[in-house]
N, CA, C and O atoms as CSV, one atom per row, in Angstrom:
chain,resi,resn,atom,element,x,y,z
A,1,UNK,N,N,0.853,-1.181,0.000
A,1,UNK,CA,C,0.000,0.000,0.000
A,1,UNK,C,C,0.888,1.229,0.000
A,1,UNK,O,O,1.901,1.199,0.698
A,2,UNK,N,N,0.576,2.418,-0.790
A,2,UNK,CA,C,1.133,3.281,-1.139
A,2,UNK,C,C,0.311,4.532,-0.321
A,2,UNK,O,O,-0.860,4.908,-0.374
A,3,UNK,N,N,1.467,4.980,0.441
A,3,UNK,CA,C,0.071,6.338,1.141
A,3,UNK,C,C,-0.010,7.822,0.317
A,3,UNK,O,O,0.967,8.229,-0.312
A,4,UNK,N,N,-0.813,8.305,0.363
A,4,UNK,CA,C,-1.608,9.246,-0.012
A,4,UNK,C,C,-0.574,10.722,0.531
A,4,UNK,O,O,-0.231,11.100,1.652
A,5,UNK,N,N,-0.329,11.250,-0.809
A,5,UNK,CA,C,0.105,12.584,-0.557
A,5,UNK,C,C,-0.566,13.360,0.097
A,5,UNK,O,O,-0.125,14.326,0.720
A,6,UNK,N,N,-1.753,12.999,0.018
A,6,UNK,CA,C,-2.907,14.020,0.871
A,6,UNK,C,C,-3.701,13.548,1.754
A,6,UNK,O,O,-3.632,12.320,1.723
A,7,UNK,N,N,-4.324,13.863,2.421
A,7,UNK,CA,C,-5.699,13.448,2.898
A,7,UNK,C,C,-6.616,12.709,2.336
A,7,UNK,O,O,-6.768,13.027,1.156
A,8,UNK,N,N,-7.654,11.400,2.865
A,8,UNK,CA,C,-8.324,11.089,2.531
A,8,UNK,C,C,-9.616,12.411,2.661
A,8,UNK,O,O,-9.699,13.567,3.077
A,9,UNK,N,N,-10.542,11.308,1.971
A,9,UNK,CA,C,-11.993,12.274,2.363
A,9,UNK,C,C,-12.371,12.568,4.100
A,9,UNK,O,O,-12.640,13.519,4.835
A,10,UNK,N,N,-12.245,11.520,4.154
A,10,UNK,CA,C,-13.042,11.362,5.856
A,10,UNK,C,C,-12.122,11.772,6.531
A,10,UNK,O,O,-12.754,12.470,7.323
A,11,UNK,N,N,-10.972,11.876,6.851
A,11,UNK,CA,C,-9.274,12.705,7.045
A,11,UNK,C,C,-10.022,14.001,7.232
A,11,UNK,O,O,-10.473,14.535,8.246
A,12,UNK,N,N,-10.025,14.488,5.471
A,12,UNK,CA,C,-10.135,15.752,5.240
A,12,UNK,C,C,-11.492,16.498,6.323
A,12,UNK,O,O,-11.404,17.452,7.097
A,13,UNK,N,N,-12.216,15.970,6.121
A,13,UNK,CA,C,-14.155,15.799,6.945
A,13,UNK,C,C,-13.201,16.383,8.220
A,13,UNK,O,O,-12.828,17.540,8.416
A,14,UNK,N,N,-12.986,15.363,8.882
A,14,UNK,CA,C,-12.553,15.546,10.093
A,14,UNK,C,C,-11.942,16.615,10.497
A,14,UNK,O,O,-12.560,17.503,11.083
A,15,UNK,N,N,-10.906,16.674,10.296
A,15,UNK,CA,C,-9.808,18.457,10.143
A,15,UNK,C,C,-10.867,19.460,10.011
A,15,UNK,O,O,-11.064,20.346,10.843
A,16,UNK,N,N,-11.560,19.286,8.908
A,16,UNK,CA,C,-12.938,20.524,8.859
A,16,UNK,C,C,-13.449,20.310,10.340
A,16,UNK,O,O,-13.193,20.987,11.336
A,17,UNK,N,N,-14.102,19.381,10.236
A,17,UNK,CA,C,-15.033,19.322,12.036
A,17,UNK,C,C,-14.102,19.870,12.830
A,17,UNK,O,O,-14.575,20.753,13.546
A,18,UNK,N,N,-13.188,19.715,12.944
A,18,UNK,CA,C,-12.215,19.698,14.109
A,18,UNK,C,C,-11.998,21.382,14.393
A,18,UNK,O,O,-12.497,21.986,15.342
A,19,UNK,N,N,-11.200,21.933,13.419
A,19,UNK,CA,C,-11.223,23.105,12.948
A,19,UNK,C,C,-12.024,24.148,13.411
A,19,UNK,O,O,-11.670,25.105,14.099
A,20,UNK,N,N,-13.306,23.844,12.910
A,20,UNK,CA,C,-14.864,24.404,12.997
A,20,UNK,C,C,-15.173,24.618,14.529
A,20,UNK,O,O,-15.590,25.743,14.803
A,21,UNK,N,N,-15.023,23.621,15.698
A,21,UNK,CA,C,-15.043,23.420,17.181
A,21,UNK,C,C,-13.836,23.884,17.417
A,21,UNK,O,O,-13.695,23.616,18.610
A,22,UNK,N,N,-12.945,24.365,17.094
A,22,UNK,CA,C,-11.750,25.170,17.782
A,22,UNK,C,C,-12.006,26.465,17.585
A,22,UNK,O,O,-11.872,27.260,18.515
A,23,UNK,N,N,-12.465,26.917,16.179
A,23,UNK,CA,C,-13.217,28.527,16.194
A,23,UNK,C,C,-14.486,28.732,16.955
A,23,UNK,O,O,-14.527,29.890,17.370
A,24,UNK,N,N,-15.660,27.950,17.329
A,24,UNK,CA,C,-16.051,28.268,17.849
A,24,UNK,C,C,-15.837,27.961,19.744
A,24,UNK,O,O,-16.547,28.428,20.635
A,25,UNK,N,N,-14.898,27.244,19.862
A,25,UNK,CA,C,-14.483,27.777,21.238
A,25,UNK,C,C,-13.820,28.629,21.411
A,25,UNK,O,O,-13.613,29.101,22.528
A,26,UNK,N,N,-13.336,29.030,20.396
A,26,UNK,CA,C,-12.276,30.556,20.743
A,26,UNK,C,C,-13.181,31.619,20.982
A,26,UNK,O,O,-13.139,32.421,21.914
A,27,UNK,N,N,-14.266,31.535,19.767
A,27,UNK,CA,C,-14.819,32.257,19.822
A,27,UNK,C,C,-16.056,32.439,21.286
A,27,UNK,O,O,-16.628,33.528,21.338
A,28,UNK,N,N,-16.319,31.652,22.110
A,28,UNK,CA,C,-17.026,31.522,22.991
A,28,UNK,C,C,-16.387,31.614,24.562
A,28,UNK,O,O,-16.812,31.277,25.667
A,29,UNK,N,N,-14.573,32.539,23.847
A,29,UNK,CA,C,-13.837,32.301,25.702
A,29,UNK,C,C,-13.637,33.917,25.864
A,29,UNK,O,O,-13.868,34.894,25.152
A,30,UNK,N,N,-13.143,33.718,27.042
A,30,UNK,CA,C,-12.784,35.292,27.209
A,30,UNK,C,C,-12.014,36.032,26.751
A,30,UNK,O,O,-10.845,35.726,26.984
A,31,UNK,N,N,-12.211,37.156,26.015
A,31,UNK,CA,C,-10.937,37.525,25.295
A,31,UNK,C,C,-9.339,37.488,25.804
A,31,UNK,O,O,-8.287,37.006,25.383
A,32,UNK,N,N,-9.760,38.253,26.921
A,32,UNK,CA,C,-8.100,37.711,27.350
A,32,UNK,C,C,-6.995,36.434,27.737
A,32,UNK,O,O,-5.789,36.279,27.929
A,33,UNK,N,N,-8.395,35.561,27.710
A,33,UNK,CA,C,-7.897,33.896,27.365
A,33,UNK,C,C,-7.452,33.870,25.730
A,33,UNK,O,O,-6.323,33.678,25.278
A,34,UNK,N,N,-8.333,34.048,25.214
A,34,UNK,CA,C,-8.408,33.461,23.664
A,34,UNK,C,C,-6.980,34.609,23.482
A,34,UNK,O,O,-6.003,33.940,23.146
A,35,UNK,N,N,-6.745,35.609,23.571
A,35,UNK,CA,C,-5.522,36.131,23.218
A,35,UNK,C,C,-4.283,35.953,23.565
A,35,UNK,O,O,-3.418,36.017,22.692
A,36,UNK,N,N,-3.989,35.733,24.706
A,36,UNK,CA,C,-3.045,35.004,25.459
A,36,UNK,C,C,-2.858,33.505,24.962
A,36,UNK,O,O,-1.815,32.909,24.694
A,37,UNK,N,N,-3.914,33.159,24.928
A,37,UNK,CA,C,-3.764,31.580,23.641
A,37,UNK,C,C,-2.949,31.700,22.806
A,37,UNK,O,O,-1.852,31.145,22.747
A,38,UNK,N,N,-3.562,32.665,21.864
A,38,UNK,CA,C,-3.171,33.419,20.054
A,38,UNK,C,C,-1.560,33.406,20.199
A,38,UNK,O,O,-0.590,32.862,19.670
A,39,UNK,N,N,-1.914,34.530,21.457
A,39,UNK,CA,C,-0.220,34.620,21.510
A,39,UNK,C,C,0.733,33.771,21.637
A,39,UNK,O,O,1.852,33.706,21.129
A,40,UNK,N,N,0.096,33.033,22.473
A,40,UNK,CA,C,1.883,31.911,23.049
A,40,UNK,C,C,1.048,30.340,21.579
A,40,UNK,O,O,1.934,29.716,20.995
A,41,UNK,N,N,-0.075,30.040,21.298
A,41,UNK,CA,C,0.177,28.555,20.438
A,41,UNK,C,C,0.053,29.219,19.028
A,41,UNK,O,O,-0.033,28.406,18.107
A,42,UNK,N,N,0.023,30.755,18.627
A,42,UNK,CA,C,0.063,31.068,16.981
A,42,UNK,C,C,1.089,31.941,16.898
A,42,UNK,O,O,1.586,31.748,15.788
A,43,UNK,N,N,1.897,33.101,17.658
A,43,UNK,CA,C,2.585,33.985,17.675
A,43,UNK,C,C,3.892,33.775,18.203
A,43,UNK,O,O,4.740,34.667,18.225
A,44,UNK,N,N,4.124,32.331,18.737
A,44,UNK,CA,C,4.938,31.504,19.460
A,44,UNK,C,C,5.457,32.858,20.353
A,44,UNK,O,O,6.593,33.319,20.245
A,45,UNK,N,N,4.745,33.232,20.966
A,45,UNK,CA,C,5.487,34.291,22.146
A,45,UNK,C,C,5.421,33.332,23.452
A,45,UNK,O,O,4.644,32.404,23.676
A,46,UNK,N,N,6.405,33.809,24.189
A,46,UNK,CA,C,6.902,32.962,25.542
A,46,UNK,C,C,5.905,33.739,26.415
A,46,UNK,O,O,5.544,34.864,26.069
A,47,UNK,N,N,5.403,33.099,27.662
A,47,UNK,CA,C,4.971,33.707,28.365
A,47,UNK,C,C,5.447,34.893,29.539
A,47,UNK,O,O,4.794,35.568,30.335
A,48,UNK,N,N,6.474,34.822,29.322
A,48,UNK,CA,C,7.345,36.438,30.163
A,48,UNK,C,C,6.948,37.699,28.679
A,48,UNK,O,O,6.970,38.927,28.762
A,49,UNK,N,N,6.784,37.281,28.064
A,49,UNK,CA,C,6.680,38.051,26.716
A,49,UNK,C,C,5.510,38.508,26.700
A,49,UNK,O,O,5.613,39.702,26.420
A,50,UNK,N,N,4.164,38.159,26.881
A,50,UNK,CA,C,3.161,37.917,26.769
A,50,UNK,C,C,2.448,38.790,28.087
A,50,UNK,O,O,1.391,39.421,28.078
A,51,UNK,N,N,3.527,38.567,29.335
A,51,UNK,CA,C,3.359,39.100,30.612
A,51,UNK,C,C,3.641,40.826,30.263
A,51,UNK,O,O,2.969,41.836,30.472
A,52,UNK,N,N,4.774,40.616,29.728
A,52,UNK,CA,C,5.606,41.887,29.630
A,52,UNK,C,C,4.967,43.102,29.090
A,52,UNK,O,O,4.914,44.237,29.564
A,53,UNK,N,N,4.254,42.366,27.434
A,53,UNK,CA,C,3.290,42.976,26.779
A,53,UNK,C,C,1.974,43.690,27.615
A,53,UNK,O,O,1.633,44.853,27.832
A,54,UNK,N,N,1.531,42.591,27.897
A,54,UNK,CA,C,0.152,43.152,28.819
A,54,UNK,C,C,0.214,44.119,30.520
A,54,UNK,O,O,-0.442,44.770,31.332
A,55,UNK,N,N,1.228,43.692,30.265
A,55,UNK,CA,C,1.776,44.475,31.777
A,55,UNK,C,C,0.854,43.185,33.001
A,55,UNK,O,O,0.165,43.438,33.989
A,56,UNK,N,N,1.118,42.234,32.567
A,56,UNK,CA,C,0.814,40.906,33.726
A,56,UNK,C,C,1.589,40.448,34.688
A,56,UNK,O,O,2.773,40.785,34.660
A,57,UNK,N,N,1.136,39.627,35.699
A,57,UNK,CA,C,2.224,38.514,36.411
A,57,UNK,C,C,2.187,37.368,35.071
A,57,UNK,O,O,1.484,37.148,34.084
A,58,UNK,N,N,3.419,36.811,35.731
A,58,UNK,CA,C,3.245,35.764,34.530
A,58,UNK,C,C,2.116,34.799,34.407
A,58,UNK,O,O,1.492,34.326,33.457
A,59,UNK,N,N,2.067,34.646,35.980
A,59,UNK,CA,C,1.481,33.258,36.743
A,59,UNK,C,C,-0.447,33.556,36.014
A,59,UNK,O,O,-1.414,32.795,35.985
A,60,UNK,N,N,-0.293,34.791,35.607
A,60,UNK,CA,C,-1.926,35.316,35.178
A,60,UNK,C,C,-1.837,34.984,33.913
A,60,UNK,O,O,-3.002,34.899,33.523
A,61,UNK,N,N,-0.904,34.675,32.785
A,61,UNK,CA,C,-0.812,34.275,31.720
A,61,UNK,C,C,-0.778,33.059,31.861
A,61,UNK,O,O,-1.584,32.500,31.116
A,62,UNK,N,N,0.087,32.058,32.801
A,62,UNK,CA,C,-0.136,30.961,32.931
A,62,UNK,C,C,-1.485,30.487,33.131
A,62,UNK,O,O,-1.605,29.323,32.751
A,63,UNK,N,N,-2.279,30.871,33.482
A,63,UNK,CA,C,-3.585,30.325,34.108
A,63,UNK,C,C,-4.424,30.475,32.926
A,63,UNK,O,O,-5.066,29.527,32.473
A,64,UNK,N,N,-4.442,32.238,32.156
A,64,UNK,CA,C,-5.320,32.368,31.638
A,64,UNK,C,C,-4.924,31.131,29.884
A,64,UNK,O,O,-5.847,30.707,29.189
A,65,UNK,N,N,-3.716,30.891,29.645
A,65,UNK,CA,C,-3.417,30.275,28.537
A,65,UNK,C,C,-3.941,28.740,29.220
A,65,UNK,O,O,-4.660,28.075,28.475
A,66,UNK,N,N,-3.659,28.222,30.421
A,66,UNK,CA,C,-4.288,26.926,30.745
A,66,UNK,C,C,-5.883,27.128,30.945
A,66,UNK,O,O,-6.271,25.961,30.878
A,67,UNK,N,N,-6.466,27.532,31.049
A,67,UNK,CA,C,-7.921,27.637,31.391
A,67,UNK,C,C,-8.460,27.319,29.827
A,67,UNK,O,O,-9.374,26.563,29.500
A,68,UNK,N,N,-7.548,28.189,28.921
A,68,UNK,CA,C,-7.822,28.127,27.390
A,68,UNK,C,C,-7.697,26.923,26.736
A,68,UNK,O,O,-8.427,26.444,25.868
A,69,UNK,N,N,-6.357,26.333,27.411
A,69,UNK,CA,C,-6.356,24.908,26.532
A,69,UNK,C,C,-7.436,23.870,27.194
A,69,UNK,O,O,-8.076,23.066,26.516
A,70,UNK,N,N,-7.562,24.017,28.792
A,70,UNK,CA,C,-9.096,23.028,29.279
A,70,UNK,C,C,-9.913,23.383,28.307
A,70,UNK,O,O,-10.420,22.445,27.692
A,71,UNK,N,N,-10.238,24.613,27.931
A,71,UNK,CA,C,-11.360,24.950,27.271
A,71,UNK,C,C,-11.864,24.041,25.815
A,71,UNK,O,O,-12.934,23.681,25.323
A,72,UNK,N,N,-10.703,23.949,25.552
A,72,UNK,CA,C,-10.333,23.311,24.224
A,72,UNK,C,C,-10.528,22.019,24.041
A,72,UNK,O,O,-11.214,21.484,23.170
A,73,UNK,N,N,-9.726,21.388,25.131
A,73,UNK,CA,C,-9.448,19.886,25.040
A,73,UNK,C,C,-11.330,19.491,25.665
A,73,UNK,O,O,-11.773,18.373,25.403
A,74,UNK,N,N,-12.367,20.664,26.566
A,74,UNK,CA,C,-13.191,19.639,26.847
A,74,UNK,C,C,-14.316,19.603,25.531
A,74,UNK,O,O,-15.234,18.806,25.337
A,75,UNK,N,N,-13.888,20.743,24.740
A,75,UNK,CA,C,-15.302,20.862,23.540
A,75,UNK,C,C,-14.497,19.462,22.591
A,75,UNK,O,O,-15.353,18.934,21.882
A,76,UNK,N,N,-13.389,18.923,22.466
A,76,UNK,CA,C,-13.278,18.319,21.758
A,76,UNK,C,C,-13.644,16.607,22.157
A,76,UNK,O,O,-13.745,15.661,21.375
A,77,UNK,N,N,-13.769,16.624,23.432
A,77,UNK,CA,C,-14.350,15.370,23.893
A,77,UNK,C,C,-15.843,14.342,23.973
A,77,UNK,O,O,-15.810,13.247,24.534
């Protein structure tokens, strides 16, 4: 068997579903979660960075970026 440069269909399906429930939990958290997210898993900023920016403790970025990923991991369950 030879694998597939790409995605199957039902692959592809999935990634869509998947996708689709990650925008709308972003879209359904608190902004300063969902941004602090953005920042440190799309902007790869460190969280002293992130602190620094917002004028935070870190430990408030820590929480608010973990509260974000619970958020995440429970819509996907």
């Amino acid at each position: 068997i030879v694998p597939r440069p790409y995605p199957g269909p039902l692959h592809a399906l999935l990634m869509k579903e998947r996708a689709e429930l990650a925008r709308k939990t972003l879209g359904s958290m608190k902004g300063a979660q969902r941004d602090a997210l953005i920042a440190h898993a799309v902007d790869g900023l460190k969280y002293r960075e992130i602190a620094e920016r917002d004028g935070l403790a870190i430990g408030t970025v820590m929480s608010r970026i973990n509260l974000a990923r619970t958020k995440l991991k429970a819509a996907e369950a």
